[in-house]
N, C-alpha and C positions, 0 to 999 in steps of 0.2 A: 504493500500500500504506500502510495508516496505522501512523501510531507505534507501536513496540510489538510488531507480529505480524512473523512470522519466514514463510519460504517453509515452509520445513522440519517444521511443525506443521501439521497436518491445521485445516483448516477446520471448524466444527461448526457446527450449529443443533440449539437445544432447542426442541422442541415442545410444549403443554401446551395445555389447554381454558385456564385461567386465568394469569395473573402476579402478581403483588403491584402494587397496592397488599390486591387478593383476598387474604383470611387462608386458608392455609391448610399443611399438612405438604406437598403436593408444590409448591404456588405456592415453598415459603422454600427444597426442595431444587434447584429451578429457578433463584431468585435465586443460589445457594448456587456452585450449578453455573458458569454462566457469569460470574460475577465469578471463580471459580476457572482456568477456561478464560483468560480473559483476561488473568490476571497472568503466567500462562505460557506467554502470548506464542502464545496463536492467532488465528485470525479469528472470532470470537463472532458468532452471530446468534438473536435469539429471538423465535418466534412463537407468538401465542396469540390466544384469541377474545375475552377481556378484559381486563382489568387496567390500568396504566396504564407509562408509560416511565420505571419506579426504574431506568434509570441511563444516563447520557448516554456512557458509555464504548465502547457497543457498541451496532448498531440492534437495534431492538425494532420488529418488524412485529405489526397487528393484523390478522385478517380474521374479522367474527362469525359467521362458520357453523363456526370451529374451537370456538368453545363449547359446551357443554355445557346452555346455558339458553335457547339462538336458538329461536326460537318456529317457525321454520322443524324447523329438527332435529327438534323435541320433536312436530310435527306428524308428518312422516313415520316416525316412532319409532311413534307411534299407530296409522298405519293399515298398518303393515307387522303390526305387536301382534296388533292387534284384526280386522285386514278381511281379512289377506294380501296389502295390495298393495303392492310394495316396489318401485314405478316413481320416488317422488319420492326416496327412499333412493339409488337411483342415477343419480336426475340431479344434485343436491347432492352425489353421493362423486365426478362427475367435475370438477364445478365448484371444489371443494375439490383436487382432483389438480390441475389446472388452474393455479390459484393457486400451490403448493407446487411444481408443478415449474418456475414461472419465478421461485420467489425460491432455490429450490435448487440455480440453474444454475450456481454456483461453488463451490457447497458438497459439501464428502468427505464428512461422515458427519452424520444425522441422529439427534438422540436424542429418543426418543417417550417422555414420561414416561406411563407407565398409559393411554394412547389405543386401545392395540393389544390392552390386555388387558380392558379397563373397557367398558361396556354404554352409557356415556353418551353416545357419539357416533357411532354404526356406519355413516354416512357416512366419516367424517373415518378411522376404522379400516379400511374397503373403500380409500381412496387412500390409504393409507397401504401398504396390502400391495399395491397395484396400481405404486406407487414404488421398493417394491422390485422387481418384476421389471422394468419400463420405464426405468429413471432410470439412472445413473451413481452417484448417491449412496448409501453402504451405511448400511442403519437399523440401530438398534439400537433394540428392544423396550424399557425400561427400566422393568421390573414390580413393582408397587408390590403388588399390589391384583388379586382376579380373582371375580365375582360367582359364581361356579361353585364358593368355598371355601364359600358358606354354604348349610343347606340349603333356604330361605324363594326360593331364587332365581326370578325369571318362570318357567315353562315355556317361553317362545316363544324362549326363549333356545338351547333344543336344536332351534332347525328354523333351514331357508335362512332367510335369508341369514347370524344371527346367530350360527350356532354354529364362525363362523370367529372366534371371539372364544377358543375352547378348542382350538385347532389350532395349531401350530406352522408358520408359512413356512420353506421351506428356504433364503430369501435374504435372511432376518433373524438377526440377533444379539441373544440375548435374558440379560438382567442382571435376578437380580433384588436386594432389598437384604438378605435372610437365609440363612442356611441351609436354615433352618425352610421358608421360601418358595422356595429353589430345590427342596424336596422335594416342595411340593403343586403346586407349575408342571410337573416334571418328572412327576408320576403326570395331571396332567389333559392334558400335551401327548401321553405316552405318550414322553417323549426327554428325557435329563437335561443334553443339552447347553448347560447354564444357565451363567452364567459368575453367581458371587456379589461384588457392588460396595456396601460399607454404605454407610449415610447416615453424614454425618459433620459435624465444627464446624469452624466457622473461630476459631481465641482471637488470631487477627492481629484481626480486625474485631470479635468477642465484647468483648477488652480494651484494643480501640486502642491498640494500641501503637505507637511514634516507629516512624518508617521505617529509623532504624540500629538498634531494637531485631530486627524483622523481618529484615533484611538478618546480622546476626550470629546470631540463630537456623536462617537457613536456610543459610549459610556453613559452620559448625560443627553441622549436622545434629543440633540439637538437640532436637526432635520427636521422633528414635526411641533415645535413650538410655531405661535401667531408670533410672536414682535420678541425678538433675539437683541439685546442693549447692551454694549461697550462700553466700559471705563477704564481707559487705558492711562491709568495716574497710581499714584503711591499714595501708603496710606498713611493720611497725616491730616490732622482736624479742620484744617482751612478748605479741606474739598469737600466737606461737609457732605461726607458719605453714608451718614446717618439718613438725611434725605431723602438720597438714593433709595434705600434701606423702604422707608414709609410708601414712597412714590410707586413702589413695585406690588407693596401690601393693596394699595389702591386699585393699581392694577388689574389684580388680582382678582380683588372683591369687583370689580367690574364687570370680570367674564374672560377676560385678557389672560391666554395663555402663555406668559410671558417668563423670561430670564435675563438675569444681569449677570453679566462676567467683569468683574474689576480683576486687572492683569498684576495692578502692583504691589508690594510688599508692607510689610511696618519697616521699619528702622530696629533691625535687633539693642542697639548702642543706645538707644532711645527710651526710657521708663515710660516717658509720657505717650510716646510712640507706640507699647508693648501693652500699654493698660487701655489707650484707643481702641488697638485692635480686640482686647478682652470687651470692652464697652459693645461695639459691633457686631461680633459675636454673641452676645448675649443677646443685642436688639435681634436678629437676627430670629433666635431661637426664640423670643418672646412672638416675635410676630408670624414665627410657623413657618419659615421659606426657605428653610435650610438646604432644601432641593432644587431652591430656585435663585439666591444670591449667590452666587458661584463666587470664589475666592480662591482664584488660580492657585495660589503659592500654599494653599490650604489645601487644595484636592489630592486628596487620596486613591487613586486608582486600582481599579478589583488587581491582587495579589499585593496590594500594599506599596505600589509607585506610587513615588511622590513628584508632582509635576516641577520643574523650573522654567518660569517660560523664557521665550528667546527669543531676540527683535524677529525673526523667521514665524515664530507664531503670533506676535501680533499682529503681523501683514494680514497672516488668517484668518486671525477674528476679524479683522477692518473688513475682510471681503466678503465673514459669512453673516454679517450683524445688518442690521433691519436701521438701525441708528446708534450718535453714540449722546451718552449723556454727562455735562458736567455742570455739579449744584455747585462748583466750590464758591466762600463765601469772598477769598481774597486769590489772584493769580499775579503774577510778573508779565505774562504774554500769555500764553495758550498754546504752542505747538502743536499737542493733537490737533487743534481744527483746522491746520493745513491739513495734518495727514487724512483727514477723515473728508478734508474740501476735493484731494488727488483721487478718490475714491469716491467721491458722489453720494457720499453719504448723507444722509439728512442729521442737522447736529441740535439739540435743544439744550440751551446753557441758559444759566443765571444772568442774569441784567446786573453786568460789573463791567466797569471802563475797559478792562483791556479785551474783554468779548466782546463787547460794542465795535470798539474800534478795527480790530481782527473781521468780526463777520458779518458788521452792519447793518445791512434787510435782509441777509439770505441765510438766517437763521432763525431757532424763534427761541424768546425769550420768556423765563419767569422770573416775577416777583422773588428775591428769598425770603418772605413774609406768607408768601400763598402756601396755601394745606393744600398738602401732597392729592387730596381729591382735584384739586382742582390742575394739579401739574396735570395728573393722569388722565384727564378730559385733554387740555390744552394740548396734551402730546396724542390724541389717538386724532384728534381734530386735524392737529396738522399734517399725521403721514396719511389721513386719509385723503389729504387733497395733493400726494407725492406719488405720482402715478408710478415712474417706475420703482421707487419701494414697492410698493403692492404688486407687481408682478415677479420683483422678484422672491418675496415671503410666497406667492401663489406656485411657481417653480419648485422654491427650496420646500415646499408641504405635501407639492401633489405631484410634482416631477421628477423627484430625484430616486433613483435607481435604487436606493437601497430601504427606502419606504415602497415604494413599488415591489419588490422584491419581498418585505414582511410582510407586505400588510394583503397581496394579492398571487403572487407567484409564488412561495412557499407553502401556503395553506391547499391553491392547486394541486403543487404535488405532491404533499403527501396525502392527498384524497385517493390521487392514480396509485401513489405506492403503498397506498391500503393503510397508514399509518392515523 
């Protein structure tokens, strides 16, 4: 068993006509895919009829009759078309089953991207449904695409053999990646037993992030929080983090599924410094949010790591955070809100001269007199009228690969692998 893969996760292979280094939207959902799979500790395998081996993590089997461009295929595609004779169609769909069922003999569940539903390969689509009844392996359909949405489509497409291309197997599982599309699959199969799986991004490999950045975003389930808040400063009473502390309580009690990460330290050298951050602590714990004021240099990580953060991860937080926030009562300049201005972040500070002066109109301001209720209005007021915030909080909740992955693709397959 190689490093990494667990018994307890179902084995997969994705199948495709192409892979990457081939450009294309299903080749990067296929890379997308099994680099996903294998961080999460399954047994990755993927086959296709081109492309090349982007990634030495997991095998990548080639056989060129699963393409789409095999001069083979694109013959017998012809004279099934044109002549009616669809002998060479099935002796290439067994030669193709053939292949597939001895690199499939240890694999639970295969995922057909668009092969099952798509016209370009009806070999490779005939063993494909001929695998689902013969094989051990449960397919899943994974519908991208169906030449039968438009209306310019072949005609030969509605005769033998091709019009199993508009048909539903009953010992397939079919995904598609919208609504929209689990509604024109479910009126052309005539069954809306579609399950809907979106495409989505990976911002681990999008914004390379440090492997402890990673590892504390997916510890503290930061991917499916509403509004993710920065405070990239040290801790010392004039940033009046106590604030902070109430403003999230509000929050909170609002509906607001929210967190704060303050990145910087106490001062060990410091008494005043060291009974602060006991003070903080304590607010903390009085006000129940111990799961939600994050205190980098505090977190303890499952096997008992202790975080250090490093200018490398606060790049990270700047890129995964929704806003950042500073109550402090007194500053010399402000730094963060360049850093957080080079990043588009939206910043809500205290009304103090050197904020004023620093960010002008293009930030917003509180009172430090106003009750944290009232921060916590002022602040969902304002990113509500921050459009790209809100797309990107709509992304990092409902798009990212690895909420996709728990919350909709893993409960799948352990349904197929009986679990």
């Amino acid at each position: 068993m190689k490093r990494g893969i667990r018994r307890d996760k179902p084995s997969i292979a994705i199948l495709h006509y192409s892979v990457p280094p081939v450009i294309g939207g299903v080749e990067e959902v296929v890379r997308q895919h099994a680099n996903l799979f294998y961080r999460y500790h399954h047994r990755v395998v993927v086959i296709a009829g081109e492309g090349g081996e982007f990634s030495r993590r997991y095998e990548i089997s080639f056989n060129p009759l699963i393409s789409s461009k095999n001069r083979a295929i694109i013959e017998a595609h012809r004279l099934s078309a044109e002549d009616g004779n669809h002998d060479k169609i099935f002796r290439l769909s067994s030669r193709i089953f053939n292949f597939l069922r001895e690199h499939l003999r240890h694999i639970d569940i295969l995922i057909a991207h668009n092969v099952v539903s798509m016209h370009f390969n009806l070999p490779l689509t005939l063993a494909i449904l001929r695998l689902a009844e013969e094989s051990p392996v449960r397919v899943i359909s994974w519908n991208h695409d169906s030449p039968y949405f438009y209306p310019d489509y072949p005609s030969y497409l509605d005769e033998e053999p091709w019009k199993v291309l508009k048909k539903a197997h009953p010992k397939i599982t079919y995904v598609a990646i919208t609504e929209a599309r689990k509604r024109w699959f479910a009126k052309l199969y005539g069954n809306d037993s579609i399950h809907v799986i979106t495409n989505g991004v990976d911002p681990v490999e999008f914004f390379g992030f440090t492997p402890l950045t990673v590892r504390i975003m997916k510890e503290l389930n930061l991917f499916s929080v509403d509004l993710l808040v920065l405070q990239p400063f040290r801790m010392v009473r004039r940033k009046n983090i106590e604030l902070s502390i109430r403003v999230l309580r509000a929050l909170k009690d609002m509906g607001v599924k929210a967190k704060f990460i303050l990145t910087g330290k106490y001062d060990p050298h410091s008494e005043d410094s060291r009974k602060y951050h006991r003070e903080l602590l304590s607010l903390i714990r009085e006000l129940k949010l111990t799961r939600d004021f994050i205190i980098l240099t505090d977190l303890k990580l499952a096997g008992g790591h202790r975080v250090v953060p490093s200018r490398e991860m606060l790049k990270d937080f700047y890129q995964i955070s929704d806003m950042v926030f500073f109550p402090s009562r007194q500053e010399g300049f402000g730094l963060p809100l360049l850093e957080a201005g080079l990043l588009k972040l939206p910043i809500v500070c205290s009304d103090i001269s050197p904020f004023r002066e620093i960010g002008q109109e293009d930030v917003m301001y509180f009172g430090l007199d106003d009750p944290p209720e009232d921060i916590a209005r002022k602040i969902m007021q304002f990113l509500s009228s921050f459009a790209p915030g809100r797309m990107f909080r709509k992304v990092m909740r409902e798009y990212v690969l690895d909420n996709i992955y728990r919350e909709k693709m893993l409960p799948l397959f352990n349904i197929l692998n009986g679990d």
